[in-house]
C-alpha positions in Angstrom: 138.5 -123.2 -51.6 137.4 -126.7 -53.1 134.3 -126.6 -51.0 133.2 -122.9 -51.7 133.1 -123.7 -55.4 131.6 -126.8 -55.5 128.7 -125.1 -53.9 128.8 -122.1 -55.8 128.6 -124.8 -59.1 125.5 -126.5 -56.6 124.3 -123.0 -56.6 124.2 -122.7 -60.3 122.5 -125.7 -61.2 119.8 -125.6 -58.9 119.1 -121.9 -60.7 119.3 -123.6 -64.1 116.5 -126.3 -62.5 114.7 -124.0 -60.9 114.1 -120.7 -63.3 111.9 -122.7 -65.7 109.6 -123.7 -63.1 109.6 -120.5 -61.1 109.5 -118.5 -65.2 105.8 -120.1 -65.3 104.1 -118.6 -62.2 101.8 -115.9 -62.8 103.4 -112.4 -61.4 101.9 -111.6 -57.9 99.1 -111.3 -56.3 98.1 -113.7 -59.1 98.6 -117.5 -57.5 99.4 -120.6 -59.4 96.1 -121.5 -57.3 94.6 -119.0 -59.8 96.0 -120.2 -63.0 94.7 -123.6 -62.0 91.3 -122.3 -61.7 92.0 -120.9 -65.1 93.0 -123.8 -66.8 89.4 -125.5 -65.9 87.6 -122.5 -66.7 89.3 -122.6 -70.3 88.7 -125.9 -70.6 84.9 -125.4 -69.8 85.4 -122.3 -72.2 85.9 -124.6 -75.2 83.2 -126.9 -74.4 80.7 -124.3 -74.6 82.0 -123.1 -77.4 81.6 -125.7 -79.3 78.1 -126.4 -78.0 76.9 -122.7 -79.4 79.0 -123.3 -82.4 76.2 -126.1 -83.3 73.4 -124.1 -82.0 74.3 -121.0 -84.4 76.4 -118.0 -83.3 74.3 -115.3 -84.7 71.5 -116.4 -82.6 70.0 -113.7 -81.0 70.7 -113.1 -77.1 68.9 -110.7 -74.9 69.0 -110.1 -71.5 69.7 -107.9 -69.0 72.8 -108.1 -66.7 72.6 -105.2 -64.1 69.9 -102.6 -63.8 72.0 -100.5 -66.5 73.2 -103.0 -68.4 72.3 -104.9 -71.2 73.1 -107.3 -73.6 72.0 -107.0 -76.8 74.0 -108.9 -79.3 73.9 -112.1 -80.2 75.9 -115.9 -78.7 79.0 -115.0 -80.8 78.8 -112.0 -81.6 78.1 -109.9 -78.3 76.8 -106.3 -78.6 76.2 -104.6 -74.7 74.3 -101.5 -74.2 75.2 -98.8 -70.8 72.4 -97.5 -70.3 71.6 -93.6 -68.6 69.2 -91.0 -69.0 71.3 -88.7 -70.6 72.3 -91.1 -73.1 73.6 -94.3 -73.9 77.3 -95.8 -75.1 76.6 -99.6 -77.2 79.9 -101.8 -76.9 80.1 -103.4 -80.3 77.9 -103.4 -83.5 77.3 -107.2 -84.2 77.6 -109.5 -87.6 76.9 -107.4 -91.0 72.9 -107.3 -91.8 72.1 -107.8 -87.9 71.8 -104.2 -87.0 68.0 -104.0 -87.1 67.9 -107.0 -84.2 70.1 -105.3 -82.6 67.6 -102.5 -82.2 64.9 -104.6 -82.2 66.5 -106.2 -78.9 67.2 -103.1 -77.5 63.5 -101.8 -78.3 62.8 -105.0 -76.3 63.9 -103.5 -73.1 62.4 -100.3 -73.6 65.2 -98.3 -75.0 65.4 -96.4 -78.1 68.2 -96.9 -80.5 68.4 -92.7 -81.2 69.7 -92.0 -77.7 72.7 -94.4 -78.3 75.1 -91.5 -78.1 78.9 -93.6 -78.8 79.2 -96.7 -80.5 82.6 -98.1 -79.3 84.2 -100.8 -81.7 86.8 -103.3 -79.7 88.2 -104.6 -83.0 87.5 -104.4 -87.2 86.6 -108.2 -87.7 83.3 -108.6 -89.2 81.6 -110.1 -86.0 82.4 -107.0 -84.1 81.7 -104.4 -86.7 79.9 -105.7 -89.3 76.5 -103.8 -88.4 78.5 -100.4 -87.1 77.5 -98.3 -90.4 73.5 -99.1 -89.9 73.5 -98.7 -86.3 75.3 -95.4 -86.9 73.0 -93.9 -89.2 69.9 -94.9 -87.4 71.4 -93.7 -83.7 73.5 -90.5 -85.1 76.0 -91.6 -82.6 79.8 -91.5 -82.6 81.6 -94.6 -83.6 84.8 -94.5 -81.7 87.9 -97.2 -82.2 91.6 -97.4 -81.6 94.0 -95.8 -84.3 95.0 -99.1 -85.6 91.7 -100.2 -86.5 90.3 -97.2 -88.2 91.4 -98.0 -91.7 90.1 -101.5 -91.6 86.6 -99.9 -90.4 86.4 -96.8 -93.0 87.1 -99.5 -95.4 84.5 -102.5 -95.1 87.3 -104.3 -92.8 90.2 -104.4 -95.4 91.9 -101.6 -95.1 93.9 -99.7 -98.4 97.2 -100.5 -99.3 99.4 -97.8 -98.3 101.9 -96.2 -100.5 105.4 -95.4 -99.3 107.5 -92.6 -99.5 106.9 -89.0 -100.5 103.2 -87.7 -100.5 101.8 -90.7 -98.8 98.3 -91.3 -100.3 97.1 -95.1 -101.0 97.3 -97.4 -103.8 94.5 -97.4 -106.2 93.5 -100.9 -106.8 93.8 -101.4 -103.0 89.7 -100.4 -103.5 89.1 -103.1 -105.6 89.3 -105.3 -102.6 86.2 -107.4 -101.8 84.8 -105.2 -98.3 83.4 -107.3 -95.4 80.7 -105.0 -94.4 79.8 -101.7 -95.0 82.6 -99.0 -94.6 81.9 -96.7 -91.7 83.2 -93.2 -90.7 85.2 -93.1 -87.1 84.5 -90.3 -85.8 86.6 -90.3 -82.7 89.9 -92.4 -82.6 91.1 -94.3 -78.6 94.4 -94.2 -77.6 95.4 -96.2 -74.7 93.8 -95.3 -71.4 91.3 -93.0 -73.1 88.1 -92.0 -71.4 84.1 -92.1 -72.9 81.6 -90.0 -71.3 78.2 -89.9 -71.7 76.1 -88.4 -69.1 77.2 -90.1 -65.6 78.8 -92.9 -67.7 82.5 -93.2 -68.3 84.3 -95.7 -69.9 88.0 -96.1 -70.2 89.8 -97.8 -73.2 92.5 -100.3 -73.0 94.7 -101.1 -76.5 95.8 -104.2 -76.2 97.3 -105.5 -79.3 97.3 -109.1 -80.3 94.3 -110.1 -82.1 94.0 -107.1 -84.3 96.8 -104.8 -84.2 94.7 -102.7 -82.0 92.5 -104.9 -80.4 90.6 -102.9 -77.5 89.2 -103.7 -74.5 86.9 -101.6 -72.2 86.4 -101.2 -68.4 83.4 -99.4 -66.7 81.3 -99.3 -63.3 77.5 -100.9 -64.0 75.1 -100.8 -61.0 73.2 -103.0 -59.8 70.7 -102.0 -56.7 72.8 -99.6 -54.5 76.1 -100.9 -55.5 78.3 -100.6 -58.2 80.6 -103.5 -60.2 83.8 -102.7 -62.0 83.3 -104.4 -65.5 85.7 -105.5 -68.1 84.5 -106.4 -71.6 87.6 -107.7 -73.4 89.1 -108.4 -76.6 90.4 -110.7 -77.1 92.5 -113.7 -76.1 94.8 -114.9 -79.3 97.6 -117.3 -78.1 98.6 -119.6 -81.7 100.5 -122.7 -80.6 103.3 -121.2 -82.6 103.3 -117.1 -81.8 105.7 -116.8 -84.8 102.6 -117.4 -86.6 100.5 -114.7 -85.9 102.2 -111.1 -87.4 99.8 -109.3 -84.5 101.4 -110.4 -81.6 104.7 -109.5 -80.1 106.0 -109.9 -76.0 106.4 -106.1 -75.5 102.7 -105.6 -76.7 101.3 -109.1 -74.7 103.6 -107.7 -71.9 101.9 -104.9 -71.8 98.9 -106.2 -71.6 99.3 -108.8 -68.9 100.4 -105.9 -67.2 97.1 -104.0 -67.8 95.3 -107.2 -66.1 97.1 -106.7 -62.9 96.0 -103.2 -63.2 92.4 -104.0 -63.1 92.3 -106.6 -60.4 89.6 -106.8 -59.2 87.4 -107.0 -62.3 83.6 -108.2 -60.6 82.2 -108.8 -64.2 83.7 -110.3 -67.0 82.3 -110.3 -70.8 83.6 -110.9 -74.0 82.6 -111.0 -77.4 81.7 -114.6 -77.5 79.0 -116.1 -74.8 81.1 -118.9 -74.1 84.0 -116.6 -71.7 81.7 -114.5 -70.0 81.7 -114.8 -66.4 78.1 -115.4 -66.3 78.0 -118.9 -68.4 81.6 -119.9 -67.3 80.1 -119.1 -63.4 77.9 -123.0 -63.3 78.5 -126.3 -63.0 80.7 -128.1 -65.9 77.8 -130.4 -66.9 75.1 -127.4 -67.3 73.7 -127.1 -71.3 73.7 -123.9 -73.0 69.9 -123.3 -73.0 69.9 -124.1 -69.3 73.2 -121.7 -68.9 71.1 -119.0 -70.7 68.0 -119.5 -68.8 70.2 -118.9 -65.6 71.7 -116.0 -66.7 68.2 -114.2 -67.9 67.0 -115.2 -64.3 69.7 -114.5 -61.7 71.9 -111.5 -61.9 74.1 -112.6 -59.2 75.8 -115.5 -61.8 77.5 -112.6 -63.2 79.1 -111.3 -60.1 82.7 -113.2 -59.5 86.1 -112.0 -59.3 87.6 -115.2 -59.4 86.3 -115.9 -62.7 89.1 -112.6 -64.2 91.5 -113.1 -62.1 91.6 -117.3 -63.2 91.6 -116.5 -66.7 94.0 -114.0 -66.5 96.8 -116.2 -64.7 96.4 -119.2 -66.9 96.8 -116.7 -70.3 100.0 -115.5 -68.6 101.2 -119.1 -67.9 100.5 -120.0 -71.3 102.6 -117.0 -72.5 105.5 -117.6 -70.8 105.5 -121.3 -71.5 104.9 -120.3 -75.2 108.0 -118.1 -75.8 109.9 -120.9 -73.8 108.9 -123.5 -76.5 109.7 -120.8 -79.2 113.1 -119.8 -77.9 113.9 -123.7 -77.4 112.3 -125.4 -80.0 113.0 -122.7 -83.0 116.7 -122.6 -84.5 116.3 -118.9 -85.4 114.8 -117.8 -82.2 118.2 -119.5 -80.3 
């Protein structure tokens, strides 16, 4: 009897040593090999990041990534055109006042701004949006965004204070409120798992909560020669050192989102708004410069073509999750 319970207690313990480390390995088919890989990836990430911060992250970057797809935006600021000949969808609308080189980079490659049929917002902040109203009324596309962000983008990026209670309505001197950027009408609003189609293009919608409350990501197929690469062009990775600390984030929503990644696997490209994550500079050697990474980019279209690159980043972010809420339920009285 002695025996059974001191290894039942033996047992126990070894669970109590064990859960924390087992807690931070990614969910399969994900591999702590994987989250490894992500870790230097991130690490690269930042160094990058800080070299375009010096260079200027409204400095304009053109180039094509596939024979249908285009970027058109700018090194922090990324604005991607899917191209067709029935019409075109542009993935985000830039920094305020840089719609016309937005065009102008577009003209650049042949296309005409008029046959941009959707404009697709992934979040309201100023570097995603800010040039959505021009490039609306010059295309006469849609402008499409999830629920969530719509109030934010009808009003210059801060949104109307609501008003409780019966009747609704809003809060007059809610419109005093200095705007961001022009206001801009949405004419179509994404839910979760929503598809766009223009022409043979379709693009699906992913509402992933955490750096706006509706912080979107998109997923399409781009071509390139006879073959076609599932994309992902994501928004947007937003882990505080203390989640407490940013009102946008919860687990169920972060969850749900990690869950989304496993969904996806394999993702062959991988953009985001910023030129220092995409798998196309992240995909060279760590001690390659930013002009050089550029130049690389604008000159081999294989570069962008990994799966590893996704599926790294996306195991390290869900490490670093986990080991976050660990630290919060530990370390914070009120969270015990």
């Amino acid at each position: 009897m002695k025996r059974n319970l001191l290894l039942g207690l033996m047992v126990c313990v070894s669970c109590l040593i064990l859960w924390p480390q087992s807690h931070l390995v990614p969910t399969p088919p994900l591999t702590t090999q994987d989250a490894e890989r992500g870790d230097l990836l991130r690490a690269k990430s930042d160094e990058i990041r800080a070299e375009i911060n010096k260079m200027g992250p409204t400095e304009p970057l053109p180039f094509r990534i596939t024979d249908n797809l285009y970027s058109v935006g700018f090194l922090n600021a990324k604005a991607y055109l899917l191209t067709s000949p029935q019409g075109h969808i542009l993935l985000g609308a830039g920094y305020p006042n840089t719609g016309e080189i937005i065009e102008n980079n577009m003209q650049g490659f042949g296309f005409k701004l008029s046959d941009v049929k959707a404009i697709l917002i992934s979040h309201y902040h100023n570097d995603a949006a800010g040039s959505a109203a021009y490039l609306k009324e010059r295309s006469g596309a849609q402008v499409m965004a999830s629920f969530p962000e719509i109030a934010y983008l009808e009003h210059g990026g801060v949104p109307p204070t609501p008003r409780f209670g019966r009747g609704g309505g809003e809060d007059q001197g809610a419109q005093a409120q200095q705007t961001l950027y022009p206001s801009v009408k949405v004419d179509r609003a994404l839910f979760d798992g929503d598809v766009i189609q223009i022409g043979p293009l379709k693009v699906t919608a992913y509402v992933m909560p955490g750096h706006t409350p509706g912080s979107t990501s998109y997923v399409f197929t781009t071509r390139e020669g006879n073959r076609g690469y599932k994309v992902l062009l994501f928004c947007c990775w937003e882990y505080p050192q203390d989640l407490a600390q940013n009102v946008n984030i919860s687990e169920a929503a972060t969850r749900h989102t990690l869950e989304t990644f496993h969904k996806l696997l394999p993702v062959d490209i991988y953009l985001s708004g910023g030129a220092f994550e995409t798998s196309g500079i992240l995909n060279q050697p760590a001690n390659v410069t930013v002009p050089d990474r550029i130049a690389r980019i604008k000159s081999d279209s294989k570069v962008w073509i990994d799966r590893q690159i996704f599926t790294g980043l996306a195991a390290s972010r869900e490490v670093e999750f986990d080991r976050k809420i660990d630290k919060l339920k530990t370390t914070n009285p009120i969270y015990k």
